[in-house]
C-alpha positions in Angstrom: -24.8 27.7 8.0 -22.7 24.3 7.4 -19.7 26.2 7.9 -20.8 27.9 11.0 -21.8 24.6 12.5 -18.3 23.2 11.7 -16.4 25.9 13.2 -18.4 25.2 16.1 -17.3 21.5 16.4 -14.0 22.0 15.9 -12.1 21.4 18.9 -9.0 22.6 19.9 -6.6 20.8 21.6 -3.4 22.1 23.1 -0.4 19.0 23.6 3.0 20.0 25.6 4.9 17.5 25.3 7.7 19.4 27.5 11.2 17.8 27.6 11.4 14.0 27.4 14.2 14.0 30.0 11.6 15.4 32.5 8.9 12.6 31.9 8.7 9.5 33.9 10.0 6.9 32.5 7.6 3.5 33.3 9.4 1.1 30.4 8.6 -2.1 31.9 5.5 -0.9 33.6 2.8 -0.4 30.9 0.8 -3.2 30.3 -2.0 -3.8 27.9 -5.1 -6.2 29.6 -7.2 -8.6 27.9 -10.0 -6.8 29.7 -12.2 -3.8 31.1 -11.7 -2.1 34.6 -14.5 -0.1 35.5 -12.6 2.2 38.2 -10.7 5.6 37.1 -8.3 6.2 40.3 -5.2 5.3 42.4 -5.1 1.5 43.5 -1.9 -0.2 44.6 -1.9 -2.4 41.4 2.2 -3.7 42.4 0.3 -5.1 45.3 -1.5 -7.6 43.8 -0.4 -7.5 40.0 2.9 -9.5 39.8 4.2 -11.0 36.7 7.0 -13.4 36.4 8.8 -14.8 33.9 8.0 -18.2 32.8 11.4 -19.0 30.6 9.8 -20.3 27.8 10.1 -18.8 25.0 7.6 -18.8 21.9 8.4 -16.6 18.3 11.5 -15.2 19.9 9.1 -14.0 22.3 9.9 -14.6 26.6 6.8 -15.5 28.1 5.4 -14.1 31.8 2.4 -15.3 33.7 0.9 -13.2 36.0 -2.7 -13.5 37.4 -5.4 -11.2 37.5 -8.8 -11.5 39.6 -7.6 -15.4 39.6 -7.7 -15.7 36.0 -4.5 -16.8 34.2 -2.5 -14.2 32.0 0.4 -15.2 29.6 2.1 -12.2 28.2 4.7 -10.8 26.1 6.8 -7.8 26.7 7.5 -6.1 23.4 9.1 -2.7 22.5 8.0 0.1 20.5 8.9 0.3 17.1 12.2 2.4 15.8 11.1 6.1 15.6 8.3 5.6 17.8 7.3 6.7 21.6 4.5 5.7 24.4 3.5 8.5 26.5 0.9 9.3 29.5 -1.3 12.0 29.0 -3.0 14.1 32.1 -4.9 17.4 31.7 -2.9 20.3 32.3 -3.7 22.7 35.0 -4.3 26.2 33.8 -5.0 27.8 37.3 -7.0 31.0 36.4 -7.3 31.6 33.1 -10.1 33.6 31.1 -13.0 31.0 30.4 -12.6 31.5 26.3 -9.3 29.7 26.9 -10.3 27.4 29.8 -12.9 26.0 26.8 -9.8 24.9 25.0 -8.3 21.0 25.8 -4.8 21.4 27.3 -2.9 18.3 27.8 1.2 17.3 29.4 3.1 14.5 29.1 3.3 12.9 32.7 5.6 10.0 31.7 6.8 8.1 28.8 7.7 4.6 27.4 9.8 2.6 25.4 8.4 -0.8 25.5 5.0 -2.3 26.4 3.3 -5.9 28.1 0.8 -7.4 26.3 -1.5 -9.9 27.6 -4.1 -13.1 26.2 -6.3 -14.8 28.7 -5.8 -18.7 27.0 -2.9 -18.5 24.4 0.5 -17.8 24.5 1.8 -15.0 23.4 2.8 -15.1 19.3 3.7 -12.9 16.4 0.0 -13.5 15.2 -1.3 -11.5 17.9 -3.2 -8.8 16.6 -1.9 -6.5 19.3 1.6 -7.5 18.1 0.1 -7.2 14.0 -1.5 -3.6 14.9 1.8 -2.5 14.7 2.6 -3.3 10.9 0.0 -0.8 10.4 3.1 1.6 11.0 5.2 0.4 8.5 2.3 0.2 6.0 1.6 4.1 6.8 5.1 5.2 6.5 5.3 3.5 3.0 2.2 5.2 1.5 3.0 8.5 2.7 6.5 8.2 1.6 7.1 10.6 -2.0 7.2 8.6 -4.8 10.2 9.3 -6.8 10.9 9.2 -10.7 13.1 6.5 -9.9 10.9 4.3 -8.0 8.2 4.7 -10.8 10.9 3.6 -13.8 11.8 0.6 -11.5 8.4 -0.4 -11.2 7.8 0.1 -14.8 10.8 -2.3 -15.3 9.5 -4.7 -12.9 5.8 -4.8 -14.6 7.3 -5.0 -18.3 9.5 -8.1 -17.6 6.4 -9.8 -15.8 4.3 -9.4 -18.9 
């Protein structure tokens, strides 16, 4: 019965990510707000959302300033890092399909990015951002799912005999 039940949660999620060259590209455009927007639809955000640089610079970081609602933003634009890529997902249309497969989640790419603006209400932006920290998490995972090699283990063998 518990395996019945768990096939019955799985779900099934079907990702195209298509061609890059065929995505948008908004590097430049995504930004990340210190806050919660209760509206899911179109709004002319370029109207009224318009960050400038500041030219100060803080951790080798160039500081902008834009407002939102009136309140006072400081931000940072900062890229992805190497090996890594941003991308907008939207449902994808399966016009008429059989309702089996219509139970499925199908997903596109509608544009990608390279880079992304990050943003604190009363600070400046800094490398001790935890926006900007969540990204060593990256690093960290690539190193524990590396392969350990014979070699690696004899040098830390080395290392752990000449510290005792």
């Amino acid at each position: 019965m518990d395996a019945e039940n768990e096939r019955q949660r799985e779900v099934i999620v079907d990702l195209d990510l298509g061609r890059d060259s065929e995505a948008v590209d908004l590097s430049g455009k995504v930004h990340q707000l210190p806050c919660t927007v209760k509206l899911d639809g179109p709004c002319s955000v370029s109207h009224y959302f318009k960050p400038k640089f500041t030219g100060i610079e803080v951790d080798g970081l160039s500081v902008e300033e834009a407002y939102f609602r009136g309140r006072k933003l400081q931000g940072a634009t900062i890229s992805l890092p190497e090996g890594y890529s941003g991308f907008v997902l939207g449902r994808k249309d399966l016009g008429k399909r059989k309702a089996s497969e219509q139970s499925q989640d199908s997903w596109e790419v509608k544009a990608k990015f390279g880079n992304i603006t990050y943003w604190n209400h009363s600070t400046l932006p800094s490398q001790d951002d935890m926006f900007r920290r969540s990204f060593h998490w990256l690093t960290v995972a690539q190193a524990l799912h590396q392969p350990v090699t014979a070699e690696d283990l004899a040098s830390a063998s080395t290392a752990h005999k000449s510290m005792s």
